[in-house]
N, C-alpha and C positions, 0 to 999 in steps of 0.2 A: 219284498213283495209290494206289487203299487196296484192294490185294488182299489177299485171305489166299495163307497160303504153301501151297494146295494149288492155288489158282490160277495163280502163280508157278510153281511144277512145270509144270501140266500146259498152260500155255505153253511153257514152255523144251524140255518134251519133243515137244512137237508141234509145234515150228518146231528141231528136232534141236541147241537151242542150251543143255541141260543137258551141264556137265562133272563129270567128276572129282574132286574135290578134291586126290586121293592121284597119279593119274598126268596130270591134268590136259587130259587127251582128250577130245573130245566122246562121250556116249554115246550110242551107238545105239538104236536100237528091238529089234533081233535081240540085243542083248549082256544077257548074268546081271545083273541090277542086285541093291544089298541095303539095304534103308533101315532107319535109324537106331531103335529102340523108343523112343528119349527123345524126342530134336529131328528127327525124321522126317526128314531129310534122306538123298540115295542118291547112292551110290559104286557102281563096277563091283563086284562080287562079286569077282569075282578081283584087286583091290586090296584090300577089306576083308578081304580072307581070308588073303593075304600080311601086311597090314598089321599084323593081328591074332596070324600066327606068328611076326614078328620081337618082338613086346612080351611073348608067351607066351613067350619061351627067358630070361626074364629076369624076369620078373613074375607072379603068378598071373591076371592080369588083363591085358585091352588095353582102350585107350580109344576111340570113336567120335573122328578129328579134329576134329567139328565142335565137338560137344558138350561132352567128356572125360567121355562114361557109361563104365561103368565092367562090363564082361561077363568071364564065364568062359568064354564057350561061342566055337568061331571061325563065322561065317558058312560055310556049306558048302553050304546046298542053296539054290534061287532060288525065292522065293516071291510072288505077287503082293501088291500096297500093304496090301490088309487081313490078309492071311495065312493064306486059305482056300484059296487052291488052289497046289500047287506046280506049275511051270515052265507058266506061262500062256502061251499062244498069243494074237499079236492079229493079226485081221483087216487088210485097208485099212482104215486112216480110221477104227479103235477105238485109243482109247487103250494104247500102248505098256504091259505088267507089270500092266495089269488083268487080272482075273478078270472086271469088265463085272457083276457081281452087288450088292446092295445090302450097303457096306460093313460096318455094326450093331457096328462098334466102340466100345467102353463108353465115354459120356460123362463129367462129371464129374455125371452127375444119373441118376436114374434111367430115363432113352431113351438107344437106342442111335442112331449116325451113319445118314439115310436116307439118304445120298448114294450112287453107286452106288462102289462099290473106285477109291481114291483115292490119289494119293503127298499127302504133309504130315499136317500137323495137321486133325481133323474141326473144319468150322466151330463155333462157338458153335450152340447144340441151340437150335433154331426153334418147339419143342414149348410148346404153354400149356397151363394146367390153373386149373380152381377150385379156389382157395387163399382161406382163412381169414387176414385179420390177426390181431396179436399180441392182440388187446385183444376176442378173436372177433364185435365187434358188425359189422362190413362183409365180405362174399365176395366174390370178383372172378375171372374168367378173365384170367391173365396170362403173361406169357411164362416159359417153367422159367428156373432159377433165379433170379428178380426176389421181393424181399421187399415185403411189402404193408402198406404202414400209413397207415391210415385220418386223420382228422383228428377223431377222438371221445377224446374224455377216456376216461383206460385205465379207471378205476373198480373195478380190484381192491383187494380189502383188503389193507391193509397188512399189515408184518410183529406191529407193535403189535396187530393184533386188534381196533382201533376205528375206524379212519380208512381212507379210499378214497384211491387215488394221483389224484392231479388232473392228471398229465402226460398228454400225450398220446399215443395209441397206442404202443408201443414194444415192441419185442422182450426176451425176459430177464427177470432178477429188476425191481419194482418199486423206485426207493430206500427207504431207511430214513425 
């Protein structure tokens, strides 16, 4: 099986078979959930919220169980997967802690998540663009973040001042 983990969510929550970590109960669809900023992963709210004021009477900080991110703040209000709307409502048959709007959580590129408000991790960004190689002689439509390099001799000048790099395309300084 090669799901992503927001796949895996949104099975386990639609067949009621997403638990706990912390009290180890299944979670409901009507229950507070609070999911993780680092490793996305969700707990009842009112575990991570407890969990959070027994580490707080001892530490400036509590940790996510899963992950051990490291927050100041304790979970207190329920928000949906993306974090647009608080105390979401779902219908039949819509996904349980959505908002049901398109997620547009920052990538590691520059697009945001199309997906619609999701629990986990945003898939890898499906978005392509005409990108330039390093060596600017080839253009190409490719997928965001994929690097492009051509098979042409790079042909920049050296650092010497008289000689062209004979390698082929490449990202970066030429060698010496």
């Amino acid at each position: 099986m090669n799901e992503d983990q927001h796949e895996i969510l949104v099975r386990k929550i639609q067949k009621n078979l997403l638990e706990c970590s912390i009290c180890l109960d299944k979670m409901k669809h009507y229950e507070k959930v609070w999911q993780c900023v680092n490793c996305f992963n969700l707990l009842h709210l009112k575990c991570a919220t407890e969990w959070g004021k027994a580490a707080l009477k001892d530490n400036e900080t509590w940790r996510c169980p899963y992950c051990q991110h490291e927050s100041r703040f304790l979970p207190n209000r329920y928000y949906c997967y993306c974090g647009r709307e608080e105390n979401p409502s779902a219908s039949y048959g819509e996904l349980a802690h959505s908002c049901h709007q398109p997620c547009e959580r920052p990538q590691k590129c520059p697009h945001q998540c199309i997906l619609n408000c999701h629990p986990g991790a945003c898939p890898p960004c499906k978005a392509t663009s005409l990108v330039e190689c390093s060596c600017g002689k080839t253009k190409a439509r490719i997928k965001c973040g994929t690097d492009l390099r051509c098979e042409e001799t790079c042909g920049r000048q050296l650092s010497c001042g008289y000689h062209d790099c004979k390698d082929k395309c490449h990202p970066g300084d030429c060698k010496p």
